[in-house]
C-alpha positions as CSV (number, residue, x, y, z in Angstrom):
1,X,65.2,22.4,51.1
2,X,66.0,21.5,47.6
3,X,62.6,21.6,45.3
4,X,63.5,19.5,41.9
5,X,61.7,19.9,39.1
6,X,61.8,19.1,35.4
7,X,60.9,21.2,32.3
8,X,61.3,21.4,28.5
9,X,62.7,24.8,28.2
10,X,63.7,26.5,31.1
11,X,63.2,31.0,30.6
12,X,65.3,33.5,33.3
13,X,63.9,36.8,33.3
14,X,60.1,38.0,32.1
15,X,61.3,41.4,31.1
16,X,61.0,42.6,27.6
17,X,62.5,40.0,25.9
18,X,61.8,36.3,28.7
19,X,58.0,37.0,28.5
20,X,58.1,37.0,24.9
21,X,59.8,33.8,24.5
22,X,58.0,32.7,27.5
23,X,54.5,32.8,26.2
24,X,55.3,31.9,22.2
25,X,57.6,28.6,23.7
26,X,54.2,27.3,25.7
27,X,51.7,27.5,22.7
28,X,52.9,24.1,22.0
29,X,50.5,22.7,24.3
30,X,52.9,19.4,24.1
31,X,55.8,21.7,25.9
32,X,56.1,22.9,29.7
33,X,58.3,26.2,30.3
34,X,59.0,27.8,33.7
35,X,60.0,30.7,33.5
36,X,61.9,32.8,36.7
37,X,61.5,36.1,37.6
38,X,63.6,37.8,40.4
39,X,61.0,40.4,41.0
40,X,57.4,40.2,42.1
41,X,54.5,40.8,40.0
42,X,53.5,43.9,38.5
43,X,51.2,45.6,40.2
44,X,52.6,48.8,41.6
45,X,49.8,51.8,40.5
46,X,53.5,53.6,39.0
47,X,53.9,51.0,36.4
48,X,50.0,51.8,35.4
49,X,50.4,55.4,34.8
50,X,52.4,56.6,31.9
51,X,53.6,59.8,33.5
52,X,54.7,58.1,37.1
53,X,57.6,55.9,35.6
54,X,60.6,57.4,37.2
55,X,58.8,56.8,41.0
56,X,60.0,53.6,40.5
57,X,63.1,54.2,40.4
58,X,65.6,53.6,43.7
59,X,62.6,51.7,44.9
60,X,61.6,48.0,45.6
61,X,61.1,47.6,41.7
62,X,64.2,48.5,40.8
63,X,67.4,46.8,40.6
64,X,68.8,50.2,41.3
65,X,72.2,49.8,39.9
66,X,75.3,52.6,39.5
67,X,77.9,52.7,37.0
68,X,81.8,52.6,38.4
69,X,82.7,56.3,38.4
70,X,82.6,57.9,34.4
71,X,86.0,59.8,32.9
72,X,83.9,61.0,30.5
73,X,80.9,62.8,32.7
74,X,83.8,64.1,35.4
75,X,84.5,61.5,37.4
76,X,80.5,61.2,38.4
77,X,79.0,58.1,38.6
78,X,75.5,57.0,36.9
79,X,73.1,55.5,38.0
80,X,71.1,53.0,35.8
81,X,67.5,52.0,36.9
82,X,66.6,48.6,35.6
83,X,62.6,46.6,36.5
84,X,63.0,43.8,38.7
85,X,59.2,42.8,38.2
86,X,57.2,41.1,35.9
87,X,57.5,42.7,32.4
88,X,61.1,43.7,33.3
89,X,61.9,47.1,32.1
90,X,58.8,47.6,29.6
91,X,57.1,47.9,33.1
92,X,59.7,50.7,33.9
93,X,60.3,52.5,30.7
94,X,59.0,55.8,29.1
95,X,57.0,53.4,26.6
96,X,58.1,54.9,23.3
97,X,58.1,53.1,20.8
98,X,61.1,52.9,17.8
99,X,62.4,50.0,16.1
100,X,65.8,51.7,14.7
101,X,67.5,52.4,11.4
102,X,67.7,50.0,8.6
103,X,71.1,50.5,8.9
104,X,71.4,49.0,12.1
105,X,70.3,45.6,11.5
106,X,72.4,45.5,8.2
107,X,75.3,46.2,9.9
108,X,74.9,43.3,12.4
109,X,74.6,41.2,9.4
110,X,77.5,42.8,7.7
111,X,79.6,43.7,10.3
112,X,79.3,40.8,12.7
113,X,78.2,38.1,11.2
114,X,74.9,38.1,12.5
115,X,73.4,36.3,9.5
116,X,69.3,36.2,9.2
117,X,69.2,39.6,11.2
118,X,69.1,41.7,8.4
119,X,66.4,44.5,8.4
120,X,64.5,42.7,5.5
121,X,64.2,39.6,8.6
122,X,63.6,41.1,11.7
123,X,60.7,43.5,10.4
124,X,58.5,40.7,10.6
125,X,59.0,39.9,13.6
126,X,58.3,43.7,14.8
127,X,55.0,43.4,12.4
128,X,54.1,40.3,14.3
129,X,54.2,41.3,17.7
130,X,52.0,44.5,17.0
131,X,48.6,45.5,17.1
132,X,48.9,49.5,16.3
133,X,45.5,52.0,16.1
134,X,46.9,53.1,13.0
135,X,46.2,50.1,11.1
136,X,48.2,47.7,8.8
137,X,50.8,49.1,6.2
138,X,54.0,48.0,4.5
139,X,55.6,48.8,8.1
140,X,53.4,47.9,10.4
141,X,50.7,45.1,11.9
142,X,47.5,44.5,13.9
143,X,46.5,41.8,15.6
144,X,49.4,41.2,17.4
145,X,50.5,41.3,20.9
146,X,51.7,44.5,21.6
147,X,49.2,47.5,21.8
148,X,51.1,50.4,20.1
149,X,48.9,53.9,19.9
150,X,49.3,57.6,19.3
151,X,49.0,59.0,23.0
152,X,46.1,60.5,24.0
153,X,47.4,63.4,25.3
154,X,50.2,65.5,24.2
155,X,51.9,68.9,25.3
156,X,51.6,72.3,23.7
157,X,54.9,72.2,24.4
158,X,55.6,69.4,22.6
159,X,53.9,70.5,19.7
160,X,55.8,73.7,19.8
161,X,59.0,72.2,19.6
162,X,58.6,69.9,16.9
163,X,57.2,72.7,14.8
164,X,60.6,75.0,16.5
165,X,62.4,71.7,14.8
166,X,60.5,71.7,11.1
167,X,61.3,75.2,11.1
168,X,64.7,75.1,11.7
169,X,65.5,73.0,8.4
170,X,64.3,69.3,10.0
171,X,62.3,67.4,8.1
172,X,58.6,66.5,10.1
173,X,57.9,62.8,10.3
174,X,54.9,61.2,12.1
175,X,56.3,57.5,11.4
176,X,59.9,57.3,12.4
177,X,59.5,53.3,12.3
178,X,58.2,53.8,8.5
179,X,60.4,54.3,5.6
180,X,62.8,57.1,6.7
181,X,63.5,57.6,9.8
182,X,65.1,61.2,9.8
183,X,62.9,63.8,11.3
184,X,60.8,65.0,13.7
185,X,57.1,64.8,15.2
186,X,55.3,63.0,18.2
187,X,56.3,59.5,19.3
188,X,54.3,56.1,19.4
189,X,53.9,54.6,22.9
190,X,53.6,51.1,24.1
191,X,50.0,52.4,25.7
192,X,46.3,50.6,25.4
193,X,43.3,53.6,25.8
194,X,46.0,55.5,27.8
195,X,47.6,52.6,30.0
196,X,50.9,51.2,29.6
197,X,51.3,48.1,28.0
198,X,54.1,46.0,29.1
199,X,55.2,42.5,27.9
200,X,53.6,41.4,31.4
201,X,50.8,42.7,29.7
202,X,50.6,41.4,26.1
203,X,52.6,38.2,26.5
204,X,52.4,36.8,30.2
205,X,48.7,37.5,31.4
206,X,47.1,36.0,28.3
207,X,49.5,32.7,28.8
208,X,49.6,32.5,32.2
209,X,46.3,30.5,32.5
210,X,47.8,27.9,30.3
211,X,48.9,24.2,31.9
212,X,52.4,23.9,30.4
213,X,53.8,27.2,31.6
214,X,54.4,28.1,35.1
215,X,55.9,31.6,36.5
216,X,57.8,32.1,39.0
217,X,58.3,35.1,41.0
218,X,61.0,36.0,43.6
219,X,63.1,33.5,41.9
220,X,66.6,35.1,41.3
221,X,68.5,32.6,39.4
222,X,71.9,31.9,40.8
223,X,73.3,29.9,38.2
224,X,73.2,27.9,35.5
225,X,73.7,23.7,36.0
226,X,76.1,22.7,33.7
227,X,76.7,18.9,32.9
228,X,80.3,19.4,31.6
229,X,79.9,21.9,28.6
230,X,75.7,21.4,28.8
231,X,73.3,23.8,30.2
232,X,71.7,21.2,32.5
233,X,68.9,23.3,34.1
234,X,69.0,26.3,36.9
235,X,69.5,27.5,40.3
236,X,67.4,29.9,42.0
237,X,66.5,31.6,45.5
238,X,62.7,31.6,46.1
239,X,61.7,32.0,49.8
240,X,64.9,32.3,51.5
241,X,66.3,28.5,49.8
242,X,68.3,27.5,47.0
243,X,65.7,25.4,44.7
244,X,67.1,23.8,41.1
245,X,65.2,23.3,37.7
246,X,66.1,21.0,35.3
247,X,65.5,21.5,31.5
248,X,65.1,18.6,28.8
249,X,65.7,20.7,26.0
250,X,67.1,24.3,26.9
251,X,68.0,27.6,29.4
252,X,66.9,30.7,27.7
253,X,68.7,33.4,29.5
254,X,66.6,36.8,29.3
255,X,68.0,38.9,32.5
256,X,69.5,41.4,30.1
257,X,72.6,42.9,29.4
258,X,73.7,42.8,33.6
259,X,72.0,39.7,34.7
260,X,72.9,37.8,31.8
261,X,75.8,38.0,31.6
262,X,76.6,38.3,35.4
263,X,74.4,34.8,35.2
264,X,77.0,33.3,32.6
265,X,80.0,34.3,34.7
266,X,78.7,33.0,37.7
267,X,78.1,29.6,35.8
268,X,81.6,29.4,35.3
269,X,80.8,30.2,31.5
270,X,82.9,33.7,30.8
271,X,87.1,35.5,31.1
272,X,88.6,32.3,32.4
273,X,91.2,34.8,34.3
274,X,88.9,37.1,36.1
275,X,86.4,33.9,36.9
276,X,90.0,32.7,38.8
277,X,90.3,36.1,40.3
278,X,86.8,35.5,41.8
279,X,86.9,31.6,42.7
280,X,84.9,30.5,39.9
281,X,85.9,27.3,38.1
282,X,86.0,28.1,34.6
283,X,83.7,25.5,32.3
284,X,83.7,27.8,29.6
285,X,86.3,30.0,28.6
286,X,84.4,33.2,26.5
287,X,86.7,36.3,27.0
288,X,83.5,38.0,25.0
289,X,81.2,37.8,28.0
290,X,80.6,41.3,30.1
291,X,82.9,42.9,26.7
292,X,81.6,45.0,24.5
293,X,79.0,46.8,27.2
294,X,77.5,50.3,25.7
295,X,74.6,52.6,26.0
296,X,72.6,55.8,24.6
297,X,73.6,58.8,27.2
298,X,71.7,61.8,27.3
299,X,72.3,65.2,27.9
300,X,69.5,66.8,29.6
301,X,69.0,70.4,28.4
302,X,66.2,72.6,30.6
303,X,64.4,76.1,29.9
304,X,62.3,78.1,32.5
305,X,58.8,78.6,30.9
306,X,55.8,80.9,30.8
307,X,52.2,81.1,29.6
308,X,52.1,77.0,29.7
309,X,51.8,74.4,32.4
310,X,54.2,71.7,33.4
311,X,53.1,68.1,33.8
312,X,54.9,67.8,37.1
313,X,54.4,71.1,38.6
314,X,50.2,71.6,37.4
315,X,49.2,68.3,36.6
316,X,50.0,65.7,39.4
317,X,47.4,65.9,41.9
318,X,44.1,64.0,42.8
319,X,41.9,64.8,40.5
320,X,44.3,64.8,37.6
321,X,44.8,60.8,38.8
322,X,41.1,60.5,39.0
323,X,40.6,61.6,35.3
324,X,43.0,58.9,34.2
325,X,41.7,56.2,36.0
326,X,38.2,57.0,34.9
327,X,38.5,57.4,31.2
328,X,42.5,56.9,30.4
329,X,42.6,60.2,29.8
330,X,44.6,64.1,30.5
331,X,48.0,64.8,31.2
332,X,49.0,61.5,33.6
333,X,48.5,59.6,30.0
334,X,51.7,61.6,28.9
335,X,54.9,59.4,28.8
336,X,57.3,62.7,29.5
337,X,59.2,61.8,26.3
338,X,56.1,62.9,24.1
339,X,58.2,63.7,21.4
340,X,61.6,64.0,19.4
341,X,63.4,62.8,16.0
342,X,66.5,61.8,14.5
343,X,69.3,64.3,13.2
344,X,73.2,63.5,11.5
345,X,75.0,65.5,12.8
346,X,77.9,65.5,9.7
347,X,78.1,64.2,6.2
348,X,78.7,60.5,5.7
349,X,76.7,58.7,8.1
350,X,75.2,55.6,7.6
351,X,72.0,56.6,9.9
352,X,71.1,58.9,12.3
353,X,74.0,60.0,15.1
354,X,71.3,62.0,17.4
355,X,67.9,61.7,18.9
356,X,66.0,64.4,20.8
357,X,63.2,63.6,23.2
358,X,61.0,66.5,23.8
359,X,59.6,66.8,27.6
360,X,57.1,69.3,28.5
361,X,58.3,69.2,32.3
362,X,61.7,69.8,34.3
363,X,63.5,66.0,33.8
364,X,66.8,65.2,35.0
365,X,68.7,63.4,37.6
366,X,66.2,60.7,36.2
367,X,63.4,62.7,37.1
368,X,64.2,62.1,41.0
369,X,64.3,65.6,41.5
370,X,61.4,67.3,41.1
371,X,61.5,70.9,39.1
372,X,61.4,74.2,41.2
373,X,59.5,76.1,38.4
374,X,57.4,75.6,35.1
375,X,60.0,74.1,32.5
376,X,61.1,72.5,28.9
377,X,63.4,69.8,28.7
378,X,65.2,68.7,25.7
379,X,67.1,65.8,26.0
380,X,70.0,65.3,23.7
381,X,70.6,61.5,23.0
382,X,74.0,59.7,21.5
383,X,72.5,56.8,19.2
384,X,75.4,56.2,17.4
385,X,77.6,55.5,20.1
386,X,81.2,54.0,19.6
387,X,82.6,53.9,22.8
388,X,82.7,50.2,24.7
389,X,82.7,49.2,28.5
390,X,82.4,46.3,30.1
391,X,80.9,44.2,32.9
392,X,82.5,42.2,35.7
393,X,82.1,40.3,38.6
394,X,82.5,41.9,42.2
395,X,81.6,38.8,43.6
396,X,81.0,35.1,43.4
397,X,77.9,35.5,45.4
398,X,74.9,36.2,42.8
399,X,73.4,39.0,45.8
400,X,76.2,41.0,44.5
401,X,75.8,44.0,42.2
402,X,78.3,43.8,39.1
403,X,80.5,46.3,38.2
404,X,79.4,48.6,35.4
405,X,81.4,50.8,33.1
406,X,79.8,51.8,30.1
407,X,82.8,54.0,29.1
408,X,80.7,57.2,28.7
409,X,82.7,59.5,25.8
410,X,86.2,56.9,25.6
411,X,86.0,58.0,22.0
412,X,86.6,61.1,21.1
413,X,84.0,61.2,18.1
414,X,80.9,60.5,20.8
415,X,81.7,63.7,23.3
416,X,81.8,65.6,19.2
417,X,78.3,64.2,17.8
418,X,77.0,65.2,21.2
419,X,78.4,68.9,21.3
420,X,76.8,68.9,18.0
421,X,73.3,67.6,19.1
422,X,73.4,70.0,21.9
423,X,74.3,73.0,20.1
424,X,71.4,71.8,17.4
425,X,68.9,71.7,20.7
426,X,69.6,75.5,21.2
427,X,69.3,76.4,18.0
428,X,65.9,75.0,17.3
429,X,65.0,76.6,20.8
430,X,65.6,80.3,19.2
431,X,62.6,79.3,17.0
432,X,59.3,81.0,17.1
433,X,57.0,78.3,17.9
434,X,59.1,77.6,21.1
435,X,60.8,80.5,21.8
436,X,57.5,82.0,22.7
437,X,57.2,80.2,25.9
438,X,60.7,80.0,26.7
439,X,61.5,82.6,30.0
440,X,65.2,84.0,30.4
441,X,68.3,83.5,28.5
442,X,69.2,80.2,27.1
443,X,70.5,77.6,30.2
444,X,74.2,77.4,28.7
445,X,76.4,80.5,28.8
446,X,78.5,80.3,25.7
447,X,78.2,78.3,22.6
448,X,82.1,77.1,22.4
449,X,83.0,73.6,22.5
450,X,85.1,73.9,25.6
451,X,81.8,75.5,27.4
452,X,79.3,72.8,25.7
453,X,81.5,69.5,27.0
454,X,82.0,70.2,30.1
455,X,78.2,71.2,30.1
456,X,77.8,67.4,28.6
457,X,80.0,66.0,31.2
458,X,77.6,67.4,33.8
459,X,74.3,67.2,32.7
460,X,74.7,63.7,30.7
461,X,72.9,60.5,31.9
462,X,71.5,57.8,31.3
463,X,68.9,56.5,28.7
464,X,68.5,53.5,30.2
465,X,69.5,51.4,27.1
466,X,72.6,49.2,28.3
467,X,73.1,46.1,25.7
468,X,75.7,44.4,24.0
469,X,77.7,42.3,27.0
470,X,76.5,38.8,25.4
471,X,76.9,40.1,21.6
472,X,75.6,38.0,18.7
473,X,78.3,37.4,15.7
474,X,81.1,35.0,15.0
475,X,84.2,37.4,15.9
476,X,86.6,36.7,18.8
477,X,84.4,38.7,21.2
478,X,81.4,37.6,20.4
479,X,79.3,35.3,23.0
480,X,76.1,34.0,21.1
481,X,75.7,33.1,17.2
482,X,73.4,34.1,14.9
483,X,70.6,31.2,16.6
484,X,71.4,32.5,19.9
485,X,73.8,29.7,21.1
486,X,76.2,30.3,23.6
487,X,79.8,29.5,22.3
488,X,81.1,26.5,23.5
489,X,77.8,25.5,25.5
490,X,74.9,23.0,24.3
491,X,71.5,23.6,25.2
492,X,72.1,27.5,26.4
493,X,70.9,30.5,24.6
494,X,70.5,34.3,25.4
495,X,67.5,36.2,24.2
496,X,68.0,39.8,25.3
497,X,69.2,43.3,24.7
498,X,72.7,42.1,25.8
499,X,72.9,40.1,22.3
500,X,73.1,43.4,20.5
501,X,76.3,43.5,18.9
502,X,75.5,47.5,18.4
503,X,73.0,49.1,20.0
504,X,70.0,50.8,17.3
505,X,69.3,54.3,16.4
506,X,66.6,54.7,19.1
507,X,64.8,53.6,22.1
508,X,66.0,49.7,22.8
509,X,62.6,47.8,24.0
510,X,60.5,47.6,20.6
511,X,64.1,45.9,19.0
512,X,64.1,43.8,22.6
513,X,60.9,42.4,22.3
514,X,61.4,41.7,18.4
515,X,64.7,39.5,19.6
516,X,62.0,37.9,22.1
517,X,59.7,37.0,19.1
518,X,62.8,36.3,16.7
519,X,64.7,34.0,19.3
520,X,61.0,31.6,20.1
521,X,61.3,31.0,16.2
522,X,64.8,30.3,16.3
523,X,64.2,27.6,19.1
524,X,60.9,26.2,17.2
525,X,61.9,26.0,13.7
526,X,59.5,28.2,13.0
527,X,59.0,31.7,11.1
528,X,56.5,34.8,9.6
529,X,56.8,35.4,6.4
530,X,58.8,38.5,5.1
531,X,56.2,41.9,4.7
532,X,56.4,44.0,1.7
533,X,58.5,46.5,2.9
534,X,60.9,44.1,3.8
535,X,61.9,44.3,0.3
536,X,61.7,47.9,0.3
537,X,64.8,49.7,1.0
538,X,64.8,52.7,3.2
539,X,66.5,56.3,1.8
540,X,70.6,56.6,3.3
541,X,72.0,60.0,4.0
């Protein structure tokens, strides 16, 4: 049976970025939104507890996707966890919180066209959507959407290393979303008294009461209706049928950087030749869409430990579960990646080439694997990355995965920042305030670049930070302009990671849900006004 109904603006995918738009679109009471989500809603007790988000992985929650097989990590393939649930992927992630570089958001302007997303505009927009327990400054806001707090628990270890890091030569830093972002200390989380705090969270469940929006769950759009070169409305499966909405105004695709664009291509709106390949009558031809597909990898570095505990190994057990739900508090409130900071690696830089996340447990494999002893991790993280995949079709059915190649380490100047990051990692390890818990020799046998790349090839994955396969500017390759607007297509805009033309210096979902808040003005007409510190400009080193 086909359902038809009729909306204003029409919103696929409540992830990060969909329930954002979702929520500021319908408070125009004199507006109706629907807005799909593939998923169900979010009510798994994993997406509650800070410390449980890699059980969702390879589950029901999780789109569970894998990259075609990587040059770059030895032939391995990766595999790239990705919410299919209400609050998309802040349900899912490790809940830190950082915005990026200055630098970032200047480039796009500079480098891509991308005019109005300057730093100096979008840290309003990251102002308005938070409410953080530090208070308002220059660089920050209350009042706003998004609870962002200092955890209540952290690590010894994770206090150890960062004091390992300042006393190594690194800078500390308890703001890196404040003026400078080099440094080190603890990170900011996406948590209210020691809960996460998705978008699900802060934009859907106070709007969903409201009249003019309606949410869908276990909708997975299928394509989007165009009337000649105008985004007509959308088709969806919900309940085992094909049902189609019909928007007045406009789509807003949100699925992120697989299902959007994957959702273009099967619309007939992407590479007119490999739509052909795959059946699909071209409407649209954008060669940019499913191009330009990059991420942060990470290489996972892990020490044996003594005279401390390990979240996994000590902490998870009943009456550590008990303590959280009763006052939000103890080690389940910790988020894994408790802490970190940004490094350049050489002279030059614009920004920041490296990020370390600091883990006072065993992590990697994605955390599937749970650690045989007590243990340190130090992730090593590529956030300048200048290496570029791409997406494609497998199929014209939409059930279909895409195929995904990131292009791990094509450049040659990634696979060197990372060798340098790693090597940095050790270093700091050798450090009194860490070394002191640290049990046995250090876990890579040699310090040569030979012995460190193919020890990045093995232990590297993901970050879970794909963007970039629907990126913003106005070169040849470019899918959206700077309002969002698909080339060559009325009525269709993408509000998403995969608009990022260049992925930021850090974790992806704070800048995610800013292009949420940015993309509702850009539909509205409407906008904050700039903060102080938007005419501030940060230190370059």
């Amino acid at each position: 049976m086909n359902e038809r109904s009729t909306f204003d603006y029409i919103v696929v995918g409540a992830g990060s970025a969909g329930a954002v738009v979702a929520n500021r679109l319908s408070e125009d009471p004199s507006v109706s939104v629907l807005l799909l989500e593939a998923g169900p809603a979010d009510d798994a007790d994993e997406i509650r507890i800070p410390a449980a988000f890699s059980g969702l992985f390879k589950t029901k929650w999780d789109w569970n996707y894998q990259t075609t097989p990587q040059p770059g990590l030895g032939g391995k393939q990766a595999l790239w966890p990705r919410m299919k649930a209400l609050g998309g992927c802040s349900s899912m992630n490790a809940m830190i919180y950082i915005r990026g570089n200055r630098a970032d958001y200047d480039g796009w302007r500079r480098d891509f066209g991308a005019v109005g997303w300057g730093y100096e505009d979008v840290l309003p927009y990251f102002v308005k959507a938070e409410d953080n327990t530090r208070g308002p400054s220059a660089f920050h806001g209350t009042g706003g959407p998004l609870h962002v707090e200092d955890r209540r628990f952290t690590h010894e270890l994770t206090d150890a290393w960062i004091a390992a890091a300042v006393d190594s030569g690194l800078p500390s830093n308890d703001d890196v979303n404040g003026a400078d972002q080099y440094g080190v200390g603890r990170y900011q989380v996406t948590c209210k008294r020691g809960r996460r705090w998705s978008t699900a969270d802060a934009y859907l469940r106070p709007a969903a009461a409201r009249p003019n929006l309606r949410i869908r769950t276990g909708a997975q759009a299928t394509r989007v209706v165009m009337d000649g070169a105008r985004a007509a409305g959308v088709s969806y499966l919900s309940g085992g049928a094909e049902h189609t909405a019909f928007a007045d105004r406009e789509v807003i695709l949100s699925g992120g950087a697989v299902n959007s664009p994957q959702l273009l291509m099967l619309s007939g709106i992407g590479p007119a030749d490999h739509l052909r390949e795959l059946g699909i009558d071209p409407v649209v031809d954008l060669p940019g869409v499913g191009r330009n597909l990059h991420d942060h990898p990470v290489c996972t570095i892990l020490w044996p430990t003594k005279g401390t505990t390990d979240i996994a190994v000590d902490h998870v057990n009943p009456a550590r579960v008990a303590q959280w739900q009763a006052f939000g508090r103890g080690p389940l409130v910790s988020n894994i990646g408790e802490g970190g900071g940004f490094v350049a690696t050489r002279a030059g830089l614009e920004g920041p080439d490296v990020q370390f996340h600091a883990a006072p447990t065993g992590f990697y494999d994605n955390g599937l694997r749970e650690p045989a002893q007590r243990s340190f991790t130090i992730g090593a993280t590529l956030v300048d990355v200048h290496s570029r995949g791409r997406l494609r079709l497998r199929s014209a059915d939409p059930r279909w995965k895409p195929e995904l190649d990131p292009a791990y380490f094509a450049e040659a100047v990634d696979m060197t920042a990372m060798i340098a990051g790693v090597r940095q990692a050790l270093e700091i390890a050798t450090h009194a305030p860490l070394a002191k818990f640290i049990d046995g020799a250090p876990p890579i046998d040699g310090d040569d670049d030979k012995t460190l790349r193919r020890f990045v090839q093995r232990w590297t994955q993901t970050l879970y930070h794909p963007v970039g396969t629907c990126a913003m500017g106005t070169g040849e390759r470019s899918v959206v302009d700077a309002e969002l607007r698909v080339h060559g297509v009325e009525n269709l805009r993408v509000a998403d990671a995969s608009i990022m033309p260049r992925i930021p210096r850090g974790n992806t979902n704070a800048p995610t849900i800013m292009i949420g808040e940015k993309a509702a003005d850009l539909i509205t007409g409407h906008g904050p006004k700039p903060t102080v510190a938007a005419m501030t400009k940060e230190s370059v080193r």
